[in-house]
N, C-alpha and C positions, 0 to 999 in steps of 0.2 A: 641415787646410788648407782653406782657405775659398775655392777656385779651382771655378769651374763649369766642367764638361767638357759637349760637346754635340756630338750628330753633323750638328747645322745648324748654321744663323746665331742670334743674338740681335739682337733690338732696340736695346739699349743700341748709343750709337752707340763707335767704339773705332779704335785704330791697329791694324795688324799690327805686330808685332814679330819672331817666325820660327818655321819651322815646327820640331816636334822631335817624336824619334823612341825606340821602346823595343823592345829584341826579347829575349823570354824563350824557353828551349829545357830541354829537359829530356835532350837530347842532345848527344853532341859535348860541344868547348868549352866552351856554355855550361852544359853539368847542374849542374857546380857554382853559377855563378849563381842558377839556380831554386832548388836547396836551400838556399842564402843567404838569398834572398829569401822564400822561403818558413816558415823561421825567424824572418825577420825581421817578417813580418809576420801570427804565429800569431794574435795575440789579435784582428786586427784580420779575419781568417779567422773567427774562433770567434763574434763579433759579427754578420758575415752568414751564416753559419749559423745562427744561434739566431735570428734574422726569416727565415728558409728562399731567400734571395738565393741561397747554394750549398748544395749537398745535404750532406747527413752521408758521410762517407763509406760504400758499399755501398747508399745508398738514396736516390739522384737522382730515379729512377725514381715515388718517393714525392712529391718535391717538388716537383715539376713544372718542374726546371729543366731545359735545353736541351741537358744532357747525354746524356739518355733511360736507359733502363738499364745499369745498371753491373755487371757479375758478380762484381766482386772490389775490395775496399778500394785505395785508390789508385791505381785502374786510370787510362787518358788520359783519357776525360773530363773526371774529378773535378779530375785535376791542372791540366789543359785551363781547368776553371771556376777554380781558386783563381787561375790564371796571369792571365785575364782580368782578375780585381779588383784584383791587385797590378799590374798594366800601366799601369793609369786610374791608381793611387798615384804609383805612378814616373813619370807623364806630370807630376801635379800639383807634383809635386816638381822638374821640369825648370823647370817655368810660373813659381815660386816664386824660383827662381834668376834668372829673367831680369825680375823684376816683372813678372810677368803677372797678371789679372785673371779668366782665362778660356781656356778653350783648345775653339774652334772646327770644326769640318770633321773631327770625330775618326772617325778607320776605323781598320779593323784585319783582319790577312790571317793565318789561321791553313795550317797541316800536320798533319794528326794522321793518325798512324800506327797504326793497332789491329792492332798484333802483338803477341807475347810479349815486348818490351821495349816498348811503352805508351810509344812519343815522342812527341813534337809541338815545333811552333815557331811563337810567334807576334812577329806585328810590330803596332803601336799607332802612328799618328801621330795630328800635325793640328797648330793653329797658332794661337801661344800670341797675344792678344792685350791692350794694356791700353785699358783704358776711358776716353772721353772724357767729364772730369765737366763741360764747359761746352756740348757738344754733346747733340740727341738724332738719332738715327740713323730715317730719315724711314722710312714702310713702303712 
């Protein structure tokens, strides 16, 4: 998908179109979800792993990612981190749906829980816009 995600504005000048929203949980309700999605998107996991975007599993700590150390293979963090990259997918894939070109003002509000059930939830928004090709967007 060829959709830019950005936690600013861009230059190109553009419409809003609406804002949309993604929340993955690894508990409750949604756990199924996450393991859905996380199936669904192994290879594309395995791909930022191998450039060091998310850590191997048991060795974040190595890769310098924002997880810090992890004591145990699929601990929260690590989950934490794949749920992240699949969040931005699932965003892109909303943006795609509505012809979007871009998806603007992206935040995102996590829960992580470091107990012996390793949960968390995270939420993704921001707002999906399409591009004006006869305008340009002044600074």
């Amino acid at each position: 998908m060829d959709i830019t995600v950005t936690t600013g504005d861009l230059k190109n000048a553009y419409t809003i179109l609406q804002p949309i929203f993604v929340q993955i949980s690894n508990k409750g309700i949604l756990k199924n979800q996450y393991e859905l999605l996380e199936s669904k998107y192994h290879k594309f996991l395995e791909k930022l792993q191998d450039v060091g975007l998310v850590a191997q599993e048991g060795d974040a700590h190595k890769k310098g990612t924002f997880t810090g150390k992890l004591d145990k293979p699929d601990s929260t963090g690590h989950k934490m981190e794949k749920a992240f990259y699949i969040a931005i997918e699932e965003l892109k894939k909303r943006a795609v749906l509505l012809k979007g070109d871009a998806i603007v003002a992206m935040r995102y509000e996590t829960d992580l829980l470091y107990n012996q059930s390793g949960e968390f939830y995270l939420q993704m928004y921001g707002t999906v816009v399409k591009f004006d090709a006869t305008a340009q967007k002044e600074d």
